[in-house]
N, C-alpha and C positions, 0 to 999 in steps of 0.2 A: 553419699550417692551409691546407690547399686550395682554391682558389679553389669559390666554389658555385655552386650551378645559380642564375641570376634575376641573378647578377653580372654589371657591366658586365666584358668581357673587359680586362686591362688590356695597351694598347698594346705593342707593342717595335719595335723594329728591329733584324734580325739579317743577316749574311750567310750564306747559302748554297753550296751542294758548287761553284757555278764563281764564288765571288766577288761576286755580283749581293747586292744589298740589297734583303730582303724585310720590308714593315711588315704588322704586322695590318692596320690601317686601310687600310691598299691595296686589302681584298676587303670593306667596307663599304658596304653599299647593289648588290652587283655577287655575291657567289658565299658560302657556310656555309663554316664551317671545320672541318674536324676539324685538331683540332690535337692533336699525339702524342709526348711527353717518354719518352724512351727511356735508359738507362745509356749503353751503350757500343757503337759498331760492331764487328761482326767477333766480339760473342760470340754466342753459341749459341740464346740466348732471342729477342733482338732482330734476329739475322738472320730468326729463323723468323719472327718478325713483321712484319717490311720487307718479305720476298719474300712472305709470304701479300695485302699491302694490294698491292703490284707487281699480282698475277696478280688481283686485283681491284679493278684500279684503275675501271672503269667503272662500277662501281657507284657507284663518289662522283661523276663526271662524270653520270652519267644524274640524280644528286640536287641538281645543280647545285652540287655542293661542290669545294674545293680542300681538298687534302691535305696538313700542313706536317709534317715530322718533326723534333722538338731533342732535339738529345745535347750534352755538354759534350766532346766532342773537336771539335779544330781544323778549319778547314777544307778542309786536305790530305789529313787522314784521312778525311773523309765524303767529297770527292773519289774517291779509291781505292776507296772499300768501294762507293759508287753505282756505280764503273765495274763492281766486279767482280761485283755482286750484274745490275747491269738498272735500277737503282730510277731512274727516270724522273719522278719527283715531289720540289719541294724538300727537301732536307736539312740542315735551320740548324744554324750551329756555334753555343753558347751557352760558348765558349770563354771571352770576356775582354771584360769584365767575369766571369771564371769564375763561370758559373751564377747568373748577375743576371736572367736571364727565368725561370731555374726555379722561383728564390726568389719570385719573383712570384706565380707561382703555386701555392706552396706545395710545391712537388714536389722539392727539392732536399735531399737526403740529408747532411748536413753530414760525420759521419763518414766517408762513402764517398766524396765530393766527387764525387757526379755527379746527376740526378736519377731519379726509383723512376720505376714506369710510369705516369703519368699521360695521361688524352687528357680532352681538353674540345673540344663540339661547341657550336660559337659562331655565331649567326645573321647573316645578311647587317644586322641594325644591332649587332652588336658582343657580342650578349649570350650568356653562357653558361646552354644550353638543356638540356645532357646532361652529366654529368663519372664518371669511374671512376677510380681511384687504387689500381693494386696496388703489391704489393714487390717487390724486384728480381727474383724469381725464376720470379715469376706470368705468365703471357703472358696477354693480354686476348683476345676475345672479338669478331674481326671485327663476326661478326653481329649482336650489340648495339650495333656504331656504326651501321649500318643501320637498324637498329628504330627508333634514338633520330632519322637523320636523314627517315624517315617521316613524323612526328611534327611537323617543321616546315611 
C-alpha cells in the first residue's frame, strides 16, 4: 500500500543522473518535495512526463519546491536519457537495492520489477501533503502537483 497523505515521508538516500548522493532529509526545514516514481526512461509515457515537468520547471522553483524523479534504472541510463531529453532536475537511480525506495513507498510493482507512477508532495518538515498513484500506463496530471503545492 502507498504511502498517505498525513505520513511521515520516509527517509532514503539515493544517487543520482551524475553520481552525487541525494537524501530526503537534505530539503527539510529548507524547500517541498514533489517527489515522482516513474517505470522506465526512454519509454513513451515517462518521456512525455520528464520533458512536460522540464518545460515547467519554474513553477516548482516559484513554490519554493525541489523536483526529485526515481526510476529503477541504473545510473548510466538516467545519465543518457537527462543528457538526451534537457531534464535539468535530479534523477535517482532506485537501482540496487532494486526498488528498496519504491517499496517504501508502496509503488513498486513486483511483477514488473519497476515502480507504477507514483508522486507524493512532501512539506519542508518531511510530511506527505498530496499523493496520486496511477498504472503504468496513465500519465499524471502536471497541474494537479500545482494545485496540491498551493495548498502549502
Amino acid at each position: 500500500m502507498a504511502i498517505q497523505v498525513g505520513d511521515k515521508a520516509p527517509d532514503f538516500e539515493l544517487r543520482d543522473n551524475h553520481g552525487r548522493t541525494v537524501k530526503l532529509s537534505d530539503f527539510h526545514g529548507d524547500k517541498n518535495v514533489v517527489l515522482l516514481f516513474y517505470p522506465f526512461a526512454f519509454t513513451g509515457v515517462c518521456t512525455g512526463e520528464l520533458c512536460e515537468l522540464r518545460d515547467n520547471l519554474p513553477r516548482f522553483a516559484d513554490r519554493d519546491t525541489q523536483l526529485l524523479a526515481v526510476s529503477n534504472d541504473s545510473i548510466h541510463t538516467l545519465r543518457v536519457f537527462a543528457e538526451q531529453e534537457g531534464l535539468e532536475y535530479p534523477l535517482l537511480s532506485d537501482f540496487w537495492p532494486h526498488g528498496n525506495v519504491s517499496r517504501a513507498y508502496g509503488v513498486f510493482d513486483e511483477d514488473k520489477g519497476c515502480a507504477v507512477r507514483g508522486t507524493f508532495i512532501i512539506d519542508k518538515e518531511g510530511v506527505v501533503r498530496w499523493t496520486v498513484v496511477n498504472g503504468l500506463p496513465d500519465a499524471r496530471d502536471l497541474d494537479d502537483y500545482v494545485k496540491a503545492l498551493d495548498t502549502l
